[in-house]
C-alpha positions as CSV (number, residue, x, y, z in Angstrom):
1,X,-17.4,8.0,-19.1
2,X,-17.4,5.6,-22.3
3,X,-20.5,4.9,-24.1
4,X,-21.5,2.5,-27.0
5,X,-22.3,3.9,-30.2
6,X,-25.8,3.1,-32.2
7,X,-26.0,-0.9,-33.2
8,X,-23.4,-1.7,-30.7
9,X,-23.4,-3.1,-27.1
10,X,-26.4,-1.8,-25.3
11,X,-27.4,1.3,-27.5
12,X,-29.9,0.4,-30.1
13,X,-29.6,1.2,-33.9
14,X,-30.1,4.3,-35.7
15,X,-32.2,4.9,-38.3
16,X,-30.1,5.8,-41.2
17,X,-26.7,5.0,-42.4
18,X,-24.3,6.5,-39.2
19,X,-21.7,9.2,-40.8
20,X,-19.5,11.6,-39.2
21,X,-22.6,13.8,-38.6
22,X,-24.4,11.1,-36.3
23,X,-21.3,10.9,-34.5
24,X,-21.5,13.9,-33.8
25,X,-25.5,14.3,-32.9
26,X,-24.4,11.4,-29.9
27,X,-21.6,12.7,-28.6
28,X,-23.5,16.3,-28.3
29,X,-26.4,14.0,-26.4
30,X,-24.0,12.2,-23.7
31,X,-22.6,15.7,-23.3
32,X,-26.0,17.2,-23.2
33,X,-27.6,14.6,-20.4
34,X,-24.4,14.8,-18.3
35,X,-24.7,18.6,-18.2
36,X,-21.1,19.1,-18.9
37,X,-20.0,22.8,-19.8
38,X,-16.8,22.0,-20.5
39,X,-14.7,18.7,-20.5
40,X,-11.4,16.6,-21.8
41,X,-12.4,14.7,-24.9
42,X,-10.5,11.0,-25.6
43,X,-11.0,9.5,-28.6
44,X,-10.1,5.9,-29.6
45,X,-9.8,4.6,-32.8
46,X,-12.8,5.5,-34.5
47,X,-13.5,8.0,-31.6
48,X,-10.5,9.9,-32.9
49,X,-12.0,11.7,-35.6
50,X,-15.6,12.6,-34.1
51,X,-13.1,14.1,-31.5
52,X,-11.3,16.2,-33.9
53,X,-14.7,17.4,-35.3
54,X,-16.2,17.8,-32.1
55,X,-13.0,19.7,-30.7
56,X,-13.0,21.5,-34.5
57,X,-16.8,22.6,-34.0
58,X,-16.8,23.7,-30.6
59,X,-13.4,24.6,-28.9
60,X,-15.7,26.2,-26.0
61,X,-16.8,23.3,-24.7
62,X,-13.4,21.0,-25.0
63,X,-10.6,21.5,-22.6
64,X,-8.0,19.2,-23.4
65,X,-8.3,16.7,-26.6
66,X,-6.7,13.0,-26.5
67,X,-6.3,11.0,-29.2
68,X,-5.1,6.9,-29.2
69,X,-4.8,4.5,-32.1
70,X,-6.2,7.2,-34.2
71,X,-6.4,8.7,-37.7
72,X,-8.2,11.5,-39.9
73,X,-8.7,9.7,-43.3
74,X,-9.5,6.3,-43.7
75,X,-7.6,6.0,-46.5
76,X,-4.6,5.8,-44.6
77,X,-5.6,2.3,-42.4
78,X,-5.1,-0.1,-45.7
79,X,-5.2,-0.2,-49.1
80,X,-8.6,-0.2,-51.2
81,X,-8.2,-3.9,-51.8
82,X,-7.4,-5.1,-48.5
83,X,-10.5,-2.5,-47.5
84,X,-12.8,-4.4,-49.8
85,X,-11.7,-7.8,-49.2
86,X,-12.3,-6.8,-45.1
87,X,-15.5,-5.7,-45.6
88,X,-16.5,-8.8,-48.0
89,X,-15.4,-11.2,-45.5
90,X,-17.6,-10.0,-43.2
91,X,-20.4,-10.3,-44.9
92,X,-19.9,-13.3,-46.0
93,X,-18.7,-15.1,-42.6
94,X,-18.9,-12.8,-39.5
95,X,-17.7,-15.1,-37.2
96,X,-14.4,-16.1,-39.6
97,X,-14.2,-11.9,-39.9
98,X,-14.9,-11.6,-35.9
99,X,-11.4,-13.7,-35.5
100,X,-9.6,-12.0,-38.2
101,X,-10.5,-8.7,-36.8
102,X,-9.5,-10.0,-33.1
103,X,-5.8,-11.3,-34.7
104,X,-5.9,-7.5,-36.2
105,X,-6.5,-6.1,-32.8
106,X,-4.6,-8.1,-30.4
107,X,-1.8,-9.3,-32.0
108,X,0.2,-9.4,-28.4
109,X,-2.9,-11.3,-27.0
110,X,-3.4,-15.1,-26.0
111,X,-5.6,-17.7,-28.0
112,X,-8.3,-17.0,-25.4
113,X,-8.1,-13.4,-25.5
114,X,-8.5,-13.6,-28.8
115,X,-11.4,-16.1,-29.0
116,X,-13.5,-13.9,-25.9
117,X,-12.9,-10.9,-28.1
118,X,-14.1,-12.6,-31.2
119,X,-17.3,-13.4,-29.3
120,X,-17.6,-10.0,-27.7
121,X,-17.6,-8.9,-31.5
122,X,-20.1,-11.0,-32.0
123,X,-22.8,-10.5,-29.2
124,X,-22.0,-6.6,-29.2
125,X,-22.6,-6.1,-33.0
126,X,-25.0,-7.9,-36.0
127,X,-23.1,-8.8,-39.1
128,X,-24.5,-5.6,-40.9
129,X,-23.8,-3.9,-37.7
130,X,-19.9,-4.5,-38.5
131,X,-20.1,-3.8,-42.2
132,X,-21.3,-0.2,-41.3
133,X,-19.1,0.1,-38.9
134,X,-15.7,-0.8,-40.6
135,X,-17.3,1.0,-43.9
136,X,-17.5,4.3,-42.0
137,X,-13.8,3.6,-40.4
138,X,-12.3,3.4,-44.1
139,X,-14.4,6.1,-45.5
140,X,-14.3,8.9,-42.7
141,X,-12.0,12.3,-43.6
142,X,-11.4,14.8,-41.4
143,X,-8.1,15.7,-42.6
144,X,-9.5,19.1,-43.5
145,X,-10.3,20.0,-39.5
146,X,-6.7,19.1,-38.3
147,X,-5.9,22.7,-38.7
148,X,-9.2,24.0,-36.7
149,X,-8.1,22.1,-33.3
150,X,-7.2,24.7,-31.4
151,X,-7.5,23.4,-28.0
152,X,-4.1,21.2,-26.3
153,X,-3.8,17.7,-27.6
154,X,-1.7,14.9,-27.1
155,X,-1.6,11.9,-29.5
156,X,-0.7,8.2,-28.4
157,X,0.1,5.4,-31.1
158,X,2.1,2.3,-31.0
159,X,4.9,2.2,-33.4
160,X,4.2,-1.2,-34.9
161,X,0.2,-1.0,-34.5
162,X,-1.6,-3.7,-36.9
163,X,-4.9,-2.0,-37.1
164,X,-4.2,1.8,-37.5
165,X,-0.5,2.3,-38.5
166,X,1.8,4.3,-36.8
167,X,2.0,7.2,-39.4
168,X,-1.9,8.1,-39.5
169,X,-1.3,8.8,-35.7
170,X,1.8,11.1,-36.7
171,X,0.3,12.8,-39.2
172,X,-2.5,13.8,-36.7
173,X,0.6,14.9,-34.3
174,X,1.9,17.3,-37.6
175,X,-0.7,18.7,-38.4
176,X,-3.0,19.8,-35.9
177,X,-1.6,22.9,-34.4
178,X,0.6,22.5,-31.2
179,X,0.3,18.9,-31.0
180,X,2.3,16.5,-28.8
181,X,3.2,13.1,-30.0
182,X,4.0,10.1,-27.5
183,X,5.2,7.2,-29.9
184,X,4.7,4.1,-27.6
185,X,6.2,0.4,-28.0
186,X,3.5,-2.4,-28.8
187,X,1.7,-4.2,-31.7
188,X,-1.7,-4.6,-30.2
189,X,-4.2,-1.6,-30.8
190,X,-6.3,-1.5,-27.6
191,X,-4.6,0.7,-25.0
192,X,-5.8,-2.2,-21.9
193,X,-3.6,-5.1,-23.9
194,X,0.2,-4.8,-24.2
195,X,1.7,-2.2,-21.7
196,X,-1.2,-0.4,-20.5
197,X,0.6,2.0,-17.8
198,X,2.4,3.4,-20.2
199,X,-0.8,4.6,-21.4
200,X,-1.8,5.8,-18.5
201,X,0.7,7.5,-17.3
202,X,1.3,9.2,-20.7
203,X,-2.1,10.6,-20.3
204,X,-2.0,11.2,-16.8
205,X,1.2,13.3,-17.6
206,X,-0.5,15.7,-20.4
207,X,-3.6,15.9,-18.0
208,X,-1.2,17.4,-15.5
209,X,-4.0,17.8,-12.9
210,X,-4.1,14.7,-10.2
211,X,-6.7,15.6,-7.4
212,X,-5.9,16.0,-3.8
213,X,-8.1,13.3,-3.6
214,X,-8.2,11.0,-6.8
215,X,-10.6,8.5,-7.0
216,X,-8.0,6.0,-5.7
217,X,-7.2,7.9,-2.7
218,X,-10.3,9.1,-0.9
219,X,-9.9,12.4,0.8
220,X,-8.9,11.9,4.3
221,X,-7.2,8.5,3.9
222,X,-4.6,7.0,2.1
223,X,-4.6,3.6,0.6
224,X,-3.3,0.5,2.6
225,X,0.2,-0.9,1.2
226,X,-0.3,-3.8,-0.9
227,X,1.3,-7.2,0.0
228,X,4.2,-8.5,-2.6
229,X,1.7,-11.1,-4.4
230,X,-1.0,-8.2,-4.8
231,X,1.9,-5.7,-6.4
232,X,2.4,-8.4,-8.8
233,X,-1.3,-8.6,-9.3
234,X,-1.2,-5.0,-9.9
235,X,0.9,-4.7,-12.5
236,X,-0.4,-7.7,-14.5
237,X,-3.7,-5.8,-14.4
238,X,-2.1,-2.9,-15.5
239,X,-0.7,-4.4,-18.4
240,X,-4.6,-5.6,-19.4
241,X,-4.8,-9.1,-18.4
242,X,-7.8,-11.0,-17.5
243,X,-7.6,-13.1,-14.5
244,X,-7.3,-15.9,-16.3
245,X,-4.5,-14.5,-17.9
246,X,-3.0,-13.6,-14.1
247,X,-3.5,-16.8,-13.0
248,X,-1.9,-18.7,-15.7
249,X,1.6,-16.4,-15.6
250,X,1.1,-16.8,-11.7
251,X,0.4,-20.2,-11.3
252,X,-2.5,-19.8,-9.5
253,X,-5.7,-20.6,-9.9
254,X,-8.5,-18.2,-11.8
255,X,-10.6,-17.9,-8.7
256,X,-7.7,-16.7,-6.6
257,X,-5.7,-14.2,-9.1
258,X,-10.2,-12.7,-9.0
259,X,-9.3,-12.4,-5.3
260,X,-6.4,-10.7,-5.0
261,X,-7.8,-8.1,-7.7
262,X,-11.3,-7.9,-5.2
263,X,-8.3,-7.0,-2.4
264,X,-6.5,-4.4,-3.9
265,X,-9.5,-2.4,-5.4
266,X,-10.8,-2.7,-1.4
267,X,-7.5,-1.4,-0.4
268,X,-7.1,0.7,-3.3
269,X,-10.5,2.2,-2.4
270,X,-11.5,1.9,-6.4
271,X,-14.1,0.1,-8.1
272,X,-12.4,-0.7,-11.5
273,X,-9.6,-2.5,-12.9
274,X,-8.7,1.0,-14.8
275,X,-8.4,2.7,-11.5
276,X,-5.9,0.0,-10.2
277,X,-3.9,0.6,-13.7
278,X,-3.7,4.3,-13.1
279,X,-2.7,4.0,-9.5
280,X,0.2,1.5,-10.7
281,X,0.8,4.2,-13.5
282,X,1.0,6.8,-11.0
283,X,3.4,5.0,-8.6
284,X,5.6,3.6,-11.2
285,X,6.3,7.0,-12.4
286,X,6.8,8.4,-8.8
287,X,9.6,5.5,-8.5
């Protein structure tokens, strides 16, 4: 599951300045209402350190730790002037920083991408929302903990990506013990833009566990072959396009690329556009 931290999306603010220690206090929360005893942590971005802590604090309740796009100082993501021209500009103009921040994040992306992410910025989080947010990104250290993560852990970075370089994610892969490194191709930093499958299958690799009945395949019944056109379809949304973005390499129109992705998650038997990228993942990788 993926949940919104304090001031962002649904969840509502917290009552203090957030810090590494109310990252924490949620996380143990989600874990706590789920009942989970023990579970694989994944950790994005700024998810990647309150993972290491978390992993760091209480290797009894972690199985397997994941880390994308991730870092343990914030130091490392840009240099104190480019950190405190960021954070002025956003202040100053949040929608001029939203689509900054957006060109930062999906390089690879179209203009519309980029403008429905911008907004998405906007609606999720208030100005001082963002401040706090990006403030805590460049001034979080968990460096320290590295060596504490005992339990298996695989990191994921794209070589050339613009929002967290490449060589935070492979000091992370140095120094915490026993860690596996998968350098991956791209520029944009979300894992859904650029080639997604990769991502999934790199995980799905390291998770090494695949159900006899994964969510895509219901026990009992395999899924229905897909036709040529929803193949294609597949692997566009496995690469982390909207179906606008299908329909425009398609030549189709928007309403019918929406279609063919309502088909295969019927056939599929999913209910997500994930889903559909893991079971391309999963049969790209079985050739």
């Amino acid at each position: 599951m993926q949940y919104d931290r304090p001031g962002c999306g649904l969840s509502e603010s917290w009552p203090a300045p957030q810090d590494l220690d109310t990252d924490l206090t949620v996380l143990q929360a989600v874990v706590d209402q789920l009942d989970l005893q023990r579970f694989d942590l994944l950790g994005i971005s700024l998810g990647a350190p309150a993972s290491i802590a978390y992993a760091a604090r209480f290797p009894e309740r972690v199985d397997r730790l994941i880390l994308y796009g991730g870092y343990a100082d914030g130091r490392q993501i840009a240099s104190p002037g480019v950190r405190a021209a960021m954070l002025d500009l956003i202040r100053a103009h949040w929608g001029l920083g939203s689509t900054v921040l957006a060109d930062i994040f999906l390089p690879e992306g179209t203009t519309d991408s980029k403008a429905l992410f911008a907004r998405l910025q906007r609606e999720a989080a208030s100005d001082r929302s963002a401040v706090d947010a990006l403030a805590q990104c460049y001034e979080i250290d968990v460096a320290d903990l590295l060596p504490q993560v005992t339990v298996p852990t695989l990191v994921l970075h794209r070589r050339d990506d613009r929002a967290i370089p490449y060589r935070a994610g492979r000091d992370l892969a140095a120094k915490i013990p026993g860690a596996r490194l998968v350098s991956l191709p791209g520029r944009s930093h979300f894992p859904y833009v650029g080639d997604a499958a990769a991502v999934v299958r790199a995980i799905l690799e390291f998770l090494g566990n695949a159900p006899a009945a994964p969510p895509y395949e219901p026990a009992g019944r395999r899924p229905a072959e897909l036709t040529a056109r929803q193949l294609q379809v597949a692997a566009l949304v496995a690469e982390g396009m909207t179906s606008r973005q299908i329909a425009e390499r398609l030549g189709i129109e928007e309403r019918s690329a929406e279609g063919h992705v309502e088909r295969i998650r019927h056939r599929l038997g999913v209910t997500s556009r994930a889903q559909v990228a893991a079971w391309w993942a999963r049969r790209t990788s079985d050739g």
